[in-house]
Backbone as numpy.savetxt, mean C-alpha at the origin, in Angstrom:
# Nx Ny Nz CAx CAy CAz Cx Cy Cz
-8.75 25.00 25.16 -8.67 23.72 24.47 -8.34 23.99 22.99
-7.34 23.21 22.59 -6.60 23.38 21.43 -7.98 22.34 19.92
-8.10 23.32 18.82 -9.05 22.61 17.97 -7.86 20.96 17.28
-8.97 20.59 16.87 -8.53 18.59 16.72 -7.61 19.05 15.44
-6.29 18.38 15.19 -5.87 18.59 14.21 -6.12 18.09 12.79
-6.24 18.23 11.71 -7.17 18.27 10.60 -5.80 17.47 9.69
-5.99 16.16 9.19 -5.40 15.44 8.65 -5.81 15.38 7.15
-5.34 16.33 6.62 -5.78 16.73 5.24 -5.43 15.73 3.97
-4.28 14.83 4.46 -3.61 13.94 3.66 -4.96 12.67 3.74
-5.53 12.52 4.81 -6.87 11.12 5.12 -7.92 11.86 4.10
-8.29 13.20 4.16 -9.30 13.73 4.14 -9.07 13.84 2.14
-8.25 13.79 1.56 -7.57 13.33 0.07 -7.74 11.75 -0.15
-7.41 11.34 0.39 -7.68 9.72 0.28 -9.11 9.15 0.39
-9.34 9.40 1.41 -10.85 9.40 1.79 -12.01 9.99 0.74
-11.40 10.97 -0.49 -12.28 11.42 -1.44 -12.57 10.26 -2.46
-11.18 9.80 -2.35 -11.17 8.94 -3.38 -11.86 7.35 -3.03
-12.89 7.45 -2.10 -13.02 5.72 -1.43 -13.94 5.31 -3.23
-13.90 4.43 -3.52 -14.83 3.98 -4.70 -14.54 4.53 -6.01
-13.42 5.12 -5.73 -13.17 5.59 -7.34 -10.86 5.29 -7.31
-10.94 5.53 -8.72 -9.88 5.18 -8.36 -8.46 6.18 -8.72
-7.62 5.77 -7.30 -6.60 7.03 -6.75 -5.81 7.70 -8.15
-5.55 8.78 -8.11 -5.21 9.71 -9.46 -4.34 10.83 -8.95
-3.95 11.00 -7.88 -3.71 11.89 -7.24 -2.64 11.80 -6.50
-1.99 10.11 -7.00 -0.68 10.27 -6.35 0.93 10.36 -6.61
1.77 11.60 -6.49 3.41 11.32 -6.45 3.74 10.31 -7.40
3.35 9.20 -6.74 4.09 8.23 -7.16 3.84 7.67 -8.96
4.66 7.81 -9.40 3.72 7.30 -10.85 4.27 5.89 -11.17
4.43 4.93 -10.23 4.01 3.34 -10.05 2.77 3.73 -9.61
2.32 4.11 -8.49 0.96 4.15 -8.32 0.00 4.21 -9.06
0.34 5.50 -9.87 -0.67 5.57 -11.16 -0.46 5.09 -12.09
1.00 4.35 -12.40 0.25 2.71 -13.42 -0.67 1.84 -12.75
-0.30 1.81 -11.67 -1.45 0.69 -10.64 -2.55 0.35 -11.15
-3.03 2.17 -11.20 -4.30 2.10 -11.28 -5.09 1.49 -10.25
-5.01 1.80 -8.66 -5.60 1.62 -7.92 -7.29 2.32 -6.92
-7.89 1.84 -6.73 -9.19 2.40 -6.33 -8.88 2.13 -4.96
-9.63 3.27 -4.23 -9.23 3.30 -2.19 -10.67 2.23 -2.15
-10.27 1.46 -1.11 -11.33 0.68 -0.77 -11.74 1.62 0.60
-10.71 1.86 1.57 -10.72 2.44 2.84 -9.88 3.33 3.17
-9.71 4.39 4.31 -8.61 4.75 4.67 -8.20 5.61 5.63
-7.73 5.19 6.10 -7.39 5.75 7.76 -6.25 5.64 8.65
-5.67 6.96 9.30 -4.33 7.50 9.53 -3.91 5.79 9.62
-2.36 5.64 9.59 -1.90 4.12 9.26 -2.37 3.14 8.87
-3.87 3.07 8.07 -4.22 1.67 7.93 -4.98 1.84 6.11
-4.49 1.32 5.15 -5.27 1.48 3.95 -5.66 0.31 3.23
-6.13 0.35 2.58 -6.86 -1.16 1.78 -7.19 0.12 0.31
-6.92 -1.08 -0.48 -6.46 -0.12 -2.07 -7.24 -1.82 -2.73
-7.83 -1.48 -3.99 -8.18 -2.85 -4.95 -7.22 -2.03 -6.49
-7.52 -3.59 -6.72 -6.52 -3.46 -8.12 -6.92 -4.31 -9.23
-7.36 -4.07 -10.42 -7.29 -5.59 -11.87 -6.33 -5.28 -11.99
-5.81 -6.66 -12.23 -4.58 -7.34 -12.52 -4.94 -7.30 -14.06
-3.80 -6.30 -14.59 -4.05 -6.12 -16.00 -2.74 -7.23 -16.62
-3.21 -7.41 -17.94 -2.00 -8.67 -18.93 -0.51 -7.94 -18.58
-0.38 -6.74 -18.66 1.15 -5.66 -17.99 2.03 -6.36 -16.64
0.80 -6.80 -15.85 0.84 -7.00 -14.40 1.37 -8.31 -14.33
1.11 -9.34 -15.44 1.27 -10.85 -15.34 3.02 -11.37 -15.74
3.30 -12.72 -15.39 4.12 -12.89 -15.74 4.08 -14.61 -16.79
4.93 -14.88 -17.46 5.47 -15.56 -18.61 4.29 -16.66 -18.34
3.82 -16.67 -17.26 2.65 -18.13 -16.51 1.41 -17.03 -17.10
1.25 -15.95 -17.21 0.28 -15.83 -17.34 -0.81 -14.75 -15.74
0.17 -15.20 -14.77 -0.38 -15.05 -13.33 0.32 -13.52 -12.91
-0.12 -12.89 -11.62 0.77 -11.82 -11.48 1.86 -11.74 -10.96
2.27 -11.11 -11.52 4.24 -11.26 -11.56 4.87 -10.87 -9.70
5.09 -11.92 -9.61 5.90 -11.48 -8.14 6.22 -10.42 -7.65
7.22 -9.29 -8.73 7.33 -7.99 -8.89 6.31 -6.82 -8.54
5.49 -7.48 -9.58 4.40 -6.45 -9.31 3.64 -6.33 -7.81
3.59 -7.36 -7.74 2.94 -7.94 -6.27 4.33 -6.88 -4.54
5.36 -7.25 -5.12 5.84 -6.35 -4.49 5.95 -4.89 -4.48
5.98 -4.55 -5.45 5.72 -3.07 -5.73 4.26 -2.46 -5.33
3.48 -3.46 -5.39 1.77 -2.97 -4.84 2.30 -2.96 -3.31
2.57 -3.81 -2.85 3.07 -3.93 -1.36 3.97 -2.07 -0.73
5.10 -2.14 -1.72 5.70 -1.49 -1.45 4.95 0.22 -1.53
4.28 0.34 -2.53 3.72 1.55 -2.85 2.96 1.75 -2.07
1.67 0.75 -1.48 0.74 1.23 -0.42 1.47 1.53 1.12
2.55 0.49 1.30 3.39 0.76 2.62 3.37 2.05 2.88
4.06 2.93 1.47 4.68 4.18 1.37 3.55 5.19 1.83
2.37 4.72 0.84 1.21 5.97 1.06 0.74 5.60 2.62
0.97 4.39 2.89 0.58 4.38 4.72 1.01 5.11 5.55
2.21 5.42 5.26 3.40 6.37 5.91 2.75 7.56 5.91
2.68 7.63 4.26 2.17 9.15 4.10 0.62 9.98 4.66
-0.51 9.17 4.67 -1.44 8.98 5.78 -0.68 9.68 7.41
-0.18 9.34 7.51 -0.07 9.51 9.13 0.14 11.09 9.08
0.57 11.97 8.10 0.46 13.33 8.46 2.23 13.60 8.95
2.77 13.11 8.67 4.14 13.07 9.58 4.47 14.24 9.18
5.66 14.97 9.78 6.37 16.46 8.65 7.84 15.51 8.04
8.06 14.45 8.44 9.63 14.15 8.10 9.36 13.19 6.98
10.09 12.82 5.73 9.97 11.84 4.74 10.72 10.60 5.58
9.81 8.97 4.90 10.55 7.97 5.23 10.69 6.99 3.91
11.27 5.93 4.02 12.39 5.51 3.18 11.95 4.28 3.11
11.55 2.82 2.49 12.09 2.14 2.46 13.42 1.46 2.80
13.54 0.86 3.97 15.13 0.24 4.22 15.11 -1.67 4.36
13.83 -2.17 4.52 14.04 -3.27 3.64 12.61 -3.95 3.82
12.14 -4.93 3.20 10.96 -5.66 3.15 11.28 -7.16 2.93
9.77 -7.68 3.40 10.04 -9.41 3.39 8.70 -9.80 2.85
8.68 -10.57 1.58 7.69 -11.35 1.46 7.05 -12.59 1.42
6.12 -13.18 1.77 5.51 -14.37 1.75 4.90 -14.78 0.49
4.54 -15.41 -0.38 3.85 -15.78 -1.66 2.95 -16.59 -1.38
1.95 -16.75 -1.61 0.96 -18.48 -1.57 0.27 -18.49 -2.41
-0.35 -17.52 -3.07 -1.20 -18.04 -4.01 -1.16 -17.34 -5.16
-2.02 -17.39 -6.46 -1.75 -16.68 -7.36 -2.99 -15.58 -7.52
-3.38 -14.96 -8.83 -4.09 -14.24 -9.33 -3.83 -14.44 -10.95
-4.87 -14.06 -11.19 -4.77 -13.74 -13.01 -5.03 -12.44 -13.60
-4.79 -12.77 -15.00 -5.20 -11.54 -15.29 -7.03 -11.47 -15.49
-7.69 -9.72 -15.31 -8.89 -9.84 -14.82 -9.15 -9.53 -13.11
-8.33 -10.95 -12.64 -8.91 -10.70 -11.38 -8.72 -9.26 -10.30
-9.78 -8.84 -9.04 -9.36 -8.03 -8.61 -8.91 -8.56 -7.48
-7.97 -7.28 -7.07 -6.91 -7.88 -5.27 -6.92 -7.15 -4.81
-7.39 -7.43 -3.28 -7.28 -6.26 -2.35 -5.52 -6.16 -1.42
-5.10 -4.89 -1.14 -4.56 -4.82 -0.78 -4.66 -4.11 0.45
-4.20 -4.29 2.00 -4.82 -3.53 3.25 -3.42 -3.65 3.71
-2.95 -2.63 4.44 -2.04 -2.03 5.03 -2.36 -2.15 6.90
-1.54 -2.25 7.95 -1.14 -1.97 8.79 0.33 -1.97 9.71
-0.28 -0.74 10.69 1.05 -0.33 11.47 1.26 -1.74 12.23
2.95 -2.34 12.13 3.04 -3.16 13.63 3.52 -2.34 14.45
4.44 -1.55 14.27 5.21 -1.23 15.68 6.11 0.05 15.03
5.26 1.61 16.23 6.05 2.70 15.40 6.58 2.86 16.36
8.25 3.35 15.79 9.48 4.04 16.97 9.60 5.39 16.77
10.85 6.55 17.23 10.82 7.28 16.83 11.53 7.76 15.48
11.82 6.42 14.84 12.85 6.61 13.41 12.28 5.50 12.63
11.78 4.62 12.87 11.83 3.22 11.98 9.92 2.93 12.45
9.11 2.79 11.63 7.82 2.27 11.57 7.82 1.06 10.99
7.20 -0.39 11.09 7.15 -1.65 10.88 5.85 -1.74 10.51
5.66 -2.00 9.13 4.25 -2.12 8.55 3.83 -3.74 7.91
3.16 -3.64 7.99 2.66 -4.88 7.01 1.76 -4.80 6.07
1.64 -6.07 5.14 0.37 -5.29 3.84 0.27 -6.69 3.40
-1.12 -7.37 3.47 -1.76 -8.83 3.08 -2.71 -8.01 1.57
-1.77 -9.12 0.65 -2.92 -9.30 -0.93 -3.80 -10.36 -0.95
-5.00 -10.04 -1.09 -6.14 -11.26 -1.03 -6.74 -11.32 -2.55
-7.14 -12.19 -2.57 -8.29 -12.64 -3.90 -9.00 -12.53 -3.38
-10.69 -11.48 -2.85 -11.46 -11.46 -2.28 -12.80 -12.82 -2.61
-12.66 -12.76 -3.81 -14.18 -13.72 -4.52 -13.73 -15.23 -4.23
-12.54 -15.27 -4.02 -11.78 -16.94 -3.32 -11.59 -16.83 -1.92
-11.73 -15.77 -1.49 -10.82 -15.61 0.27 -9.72 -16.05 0.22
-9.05 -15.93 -0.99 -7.58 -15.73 -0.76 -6.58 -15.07 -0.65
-5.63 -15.48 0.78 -4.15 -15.06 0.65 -3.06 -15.15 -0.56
-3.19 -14.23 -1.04 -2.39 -14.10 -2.27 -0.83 -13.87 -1.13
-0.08 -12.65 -0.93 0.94 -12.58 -0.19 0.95 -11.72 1.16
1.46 -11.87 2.16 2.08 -10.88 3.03 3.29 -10.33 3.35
3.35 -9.59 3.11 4.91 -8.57 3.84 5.13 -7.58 4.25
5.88 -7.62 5.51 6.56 -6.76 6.00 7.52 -5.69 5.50
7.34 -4.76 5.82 8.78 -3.43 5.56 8.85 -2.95 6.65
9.94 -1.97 6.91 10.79 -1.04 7.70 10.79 0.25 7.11
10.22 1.26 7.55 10.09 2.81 6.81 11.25 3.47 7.70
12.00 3.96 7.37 13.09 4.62 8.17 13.09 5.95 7.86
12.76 6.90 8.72 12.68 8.77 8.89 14.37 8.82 8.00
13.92 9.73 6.72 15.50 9.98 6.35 16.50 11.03 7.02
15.83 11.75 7.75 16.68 12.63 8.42 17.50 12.41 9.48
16.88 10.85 10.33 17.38 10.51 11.25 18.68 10.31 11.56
19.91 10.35 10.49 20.84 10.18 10.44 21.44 11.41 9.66
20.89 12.48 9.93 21.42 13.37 8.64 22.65 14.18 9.44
């Protein structure tokens, strides 16, 4: 019997539950300034203050940003799974409904819909937790870059 394979990328994330992530590639991420709420192979939940940087001309958080939180946790969802191949952004869809301010915190949680052997379909809901609100949801498409190489 073969020993369980050791997902060292969860077991990094997972250090970080309650404090906040410092440790990642990405340096959108680490403007984020995000704290792991949770995290586990395809599925993450990240919180965030919405700093005055984050807001837009209303005052509220900037659509942008809101996608880029989307987009960045998608990415580290990917990266969670332990894969050996890099994947890509190839396109995303978002929903809007509500707002945030500056101050407030937002959770962000990640899941897999539907993995192939080239293209993974994720999703990622922003809430206002202290309102129970749906701030946005959206979808992306992670596409293996080699798949076409």
């Amino acid at each position: 019997m073969e020993p369980p394979i050791i997902n060292e990328r969860i077991q990094m994330l997972q250090s970080f539950i309650g404090k906040e992530y410092t440790a990642s590639v990405s340096p959108f991420m680490n403007w984020l300034r995000p704290t792991v709420v949770s995290a586990e192979p395809g599925a993450l939940a990240f919180s965030y203050i919405i700093r005055k940087e984050m807001t837009n001309p209303a005052g509220t958080l900037h659509g942008g940003v809101t996608a880029g939180i989307m987009d960045d946790l998608i990415g580290a969802t990917v990266y969670s799974l332990n894969l050996h191949d890099p994947y890509t952004t190839i396109n995303n869809a978002i929903d809007y409904f509500a707002t945030a301010k500056e101050g407030d915190l937002v959770i962000a949680r990640t899941a897999i819909v539907k993995r192939g052997r080239t293209i993974i379909n994720l999703q990622c809901e922003l809430t206002l937790p202290g309102k129970d609100r749906l701030i946005a949801r959206g979808y992306a498409n992670m596409l293996k870059i080699n798949s076409y190489s």
